[in-house]
C-alpha positions, 0 to 999 in steps of 0.5 A: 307522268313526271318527266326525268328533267322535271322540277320535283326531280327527286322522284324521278328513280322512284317514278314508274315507266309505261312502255308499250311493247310491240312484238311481232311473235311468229304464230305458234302453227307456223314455230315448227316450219320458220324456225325448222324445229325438226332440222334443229333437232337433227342437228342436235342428235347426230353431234350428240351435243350435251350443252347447246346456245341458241342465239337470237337477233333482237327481232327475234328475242320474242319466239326464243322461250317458245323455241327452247320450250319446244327443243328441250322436250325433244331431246335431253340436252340443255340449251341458253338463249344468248341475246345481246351480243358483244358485236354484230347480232350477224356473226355467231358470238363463239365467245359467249358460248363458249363461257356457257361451255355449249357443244355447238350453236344454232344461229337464228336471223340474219347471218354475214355468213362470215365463217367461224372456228371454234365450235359447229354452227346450225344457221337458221334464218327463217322465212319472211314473207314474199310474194313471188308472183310479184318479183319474178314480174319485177325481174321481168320487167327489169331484165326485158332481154331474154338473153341477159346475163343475169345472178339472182342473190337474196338476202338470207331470211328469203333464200327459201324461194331461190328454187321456186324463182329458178324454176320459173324463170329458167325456161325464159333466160338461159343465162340465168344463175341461181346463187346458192346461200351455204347455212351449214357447216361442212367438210368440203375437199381441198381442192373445191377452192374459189377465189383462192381462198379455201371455202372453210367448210361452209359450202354443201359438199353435194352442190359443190362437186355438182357444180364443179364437175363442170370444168367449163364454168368459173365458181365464185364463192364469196360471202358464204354463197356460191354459184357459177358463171360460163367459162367465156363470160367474166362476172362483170358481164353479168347483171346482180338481181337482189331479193331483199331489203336495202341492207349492209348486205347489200351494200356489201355486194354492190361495193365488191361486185362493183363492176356489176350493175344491181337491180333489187326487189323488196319484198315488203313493198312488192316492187322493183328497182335499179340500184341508183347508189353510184358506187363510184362516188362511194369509191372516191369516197373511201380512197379520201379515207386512204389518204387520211390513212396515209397522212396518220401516225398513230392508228388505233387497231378496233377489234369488231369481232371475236368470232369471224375465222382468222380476226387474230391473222389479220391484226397481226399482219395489220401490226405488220404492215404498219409497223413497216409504214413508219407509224405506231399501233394500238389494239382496242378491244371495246365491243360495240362502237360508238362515238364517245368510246373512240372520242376517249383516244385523242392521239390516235390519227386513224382507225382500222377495223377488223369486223365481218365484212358487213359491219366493215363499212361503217360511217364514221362521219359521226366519229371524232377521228376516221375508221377505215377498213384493213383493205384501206390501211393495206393501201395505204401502207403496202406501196406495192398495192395500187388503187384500182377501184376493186375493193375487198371487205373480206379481210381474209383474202388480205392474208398471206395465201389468199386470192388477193394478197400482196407482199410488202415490197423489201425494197423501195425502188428509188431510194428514199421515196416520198408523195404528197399528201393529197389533203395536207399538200405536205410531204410525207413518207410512204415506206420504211426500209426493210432493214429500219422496221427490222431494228427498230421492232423491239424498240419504243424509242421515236424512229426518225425516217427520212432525214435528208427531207425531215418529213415527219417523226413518229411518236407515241401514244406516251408522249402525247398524254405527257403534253396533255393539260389533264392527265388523269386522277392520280392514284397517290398509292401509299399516300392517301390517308385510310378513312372510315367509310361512311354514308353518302347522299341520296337522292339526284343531282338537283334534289338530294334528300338532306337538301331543302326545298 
């Protein structure tokens, strides 16, 4: 087969392509249950949706014609596959939808759980396979101790077994707590509120009111799952049991739940483990992201997703917070992020993405300039916020209102205060005088902090492209003479056409 960097390069576009494709399709007995076919149809009846998008991960792209197939037959509503997503395949793309004018949304796959707004969401995870035998075995051996205080979490495609694994292990361990995965969008009461932060309609108002008739208990509810701990117990008392793969899942909850040890169960090789990741190593490694956060002057506002609720809030009190460090921002929309997009933005020091929190942390070792989190620019920025070693991958518990927000202080307390940088060993500022980020809010002019020490000047993203050596194409409008279009060359780069050989 002729390769793309070949000599007879000419017949490279022209050349055919074999792929193979391998596809793991569900088995057609099995449509109706993995992908609840009959809840589906539920959902769509009793909303009365006219216009409804099914939206599928990659892996699942194979079973979505059988799937439309079967739901058009069943009801007179019209339905769109949406497929490749602006952001991460686990948030529900509402602006798609939304352009195809849909009612609703059933979300297939994996799912953040990161709650949405706009339109109502049926979550349908499917069912991977498991063997239970072998991880209530795994969760026996890990945990030996009939008494330990132990929270079984599972990654969604196996929250199916959760019952199953409750009922066996119960009567052994007293202490045991079942985390409940919330996949559908309901009204709860105001006052089923945990974490401070209002559960936004995620939590199934029949669990929820069981669980907190019981004044006892505290009730976490976080990343779209609940459950309940004893009332004289803390959670960093108890033990996490995964059932799942090695995710961003969790990766997500051993960086929250920190404090807690983690022990996992794959269901794909059948066997047990405790998590070795050291998370205070992962921690140090994040607080050096804090200290580039405070070195950086310009910061680039990534927005990484269009549907989690209140993403517009929170950049704008990112805007906020920045803006009362002394440094400039700038918002970027560009979709899905990759190395050579951020390389394109060579006067921005650092970014920050505003993403759902699995697709917060990302590893930017690959990327030109940092990316950190809206919990490490807050740090960074709020000199009223200190670095104790909790982290938040919710930027929803960062607003105003929420469990863990904190007011930038109006004031500093000793006057003009400065640090060192703990990377550059300069000096720098940490905080901009209320009364200077107020004057300054409608002006572009360069903001000069902290004469009496001459620490650092702000500037901008303008002033940075004047020095540049290459500025760009100019546009010449009015200047260029009109021509007449004519044929250009065909063919590739080595081997045009009109060329000899």
């Amino acid at each position: 087969m002729t390769t793309g960097f070949s000599d007879d390069g000419s017949q490279a576009i022209q050349r055919s392509v074999d792929i193979l494709e391998i596809v793991n399709r569900t088995c057609p007995s099995e449509i109706d249950v993995v992908y609840e076919i009959e809840r589906t149809r539920s959902f769509i009846t009793e909303h009365g949706f006219k216009k409804v998008a099914l939206q599928f991960s990659d892996e699942l792209l194979v079973d979505s014609a059988v799937i439309l197939s079967k739901l058009e037959k069943s009801s007179g509503s019209k339905f769109f596959i949406l497929g490749d997503t602006s952001y991460g395949s686990c948030c529900v793309d509402e602006v798609a939808a939304e352009h195809l004018e849909a009612d609703g949304i059933v979300h297939y796959g994996r799912a953040c759980l990161s709650p949405s707004r706009r339109l109502p969401v049926l979550y349908v995870f499917g069912r991977k396979p498991v063997n239970v035998e072998e991880c209530v075995d795994s969760f026996r051996e890990l945990y030996p101790d009939k008494s330990s205080h132990v929270v079984i979490q599972s990654d969604v495609p196996y929250s199916y077994i959760l019952d199953e694994l409750h009922h066996l292990l119960q009567p052994e361990y007293e202490n045991l707590v079942i985390s409940t995965i919330c996949s559908e969008r309901e009204a709860v009461a105001d006052s089923l509120r945990t974490d401070g932060v209002n559960p936004d309609n995620e939590v199934d108002p029949h669990s929820a009111i069981e669980i907190y008739n019981q004044p006892s208990n505290q009730v976490i509810h976080k990343f779209g799952r609940h459950f309940s701990i004893a009332g004289n117990c803390d959670l960093k008392d108890y033990s996490m049991f995964y059932v799942g793969q090695e995710s961003l899942t969790l990766t997500n909850f051993m960086m929250t739940w920190n404090q807690c040890s983690f022990c996992s169960f794959d269901p794909v090789k059948g066997v047990g483990r405790k998590e070795t990741l050291n998370v205070n190593r992962a921690l140090m490694k994040r607080y050096y992201m804090i200290e580039r956060a405070k070195d950086a002057q310009v910061v680039g506002i990534l927005v990484g997703t269009l549907g989690v609720a209140d993403y517009l809030s929170v950049i704008d009190h990112l805007k906020q917070i920045i803006k009362q460090a002394g440094k400039k921002s700038y918002t970027f929309v560009m979709g899905k992020l990759n190395a050579a997009k951020l390389a394109n933005f060579l006067e921005v020091d650092i970014y920050v993405v505003v993403a759902c929190p699995e697709n917060s942390l990302l590893d930017s070792s690959e990327f030109y300039r940092p990316v950190v989190t809206p919990y490490e620019m807050e740090v960074a920025c709020n000199q009223a916020r200190e670095w104790t070693g909790e982290y938040i991958t919710d930027f929803r518990d960062l607003l105003p209102g929420a469990c863990c927000h904190v007011e930038f202080p109006d004031e500093i307390v000793n006057g003009e205060e400065t640090d060192v940088s703990l990377i550059t060993g300069n000096l720098r500022a940490t905080h901009l005088l209320k009364s200077e980020w107020q004057n300054n809010s409608s002006s572009t002019s360069l903001i000069q902090r902290n004469n009496s020490l001459a620490v650092t000047q702000s500037h901008s993203a303008a002033s940075f492209l004047a020095s540049r050596s290459w500025q760009g194409l100019e546009q010449k409008l009015g200047e260029s003479p009109v021509t007449k279009a004519v044929e250009g060359r065909k063919g590739i780069a080595i081997a045009y056409e009109e060329e000899g050989t």
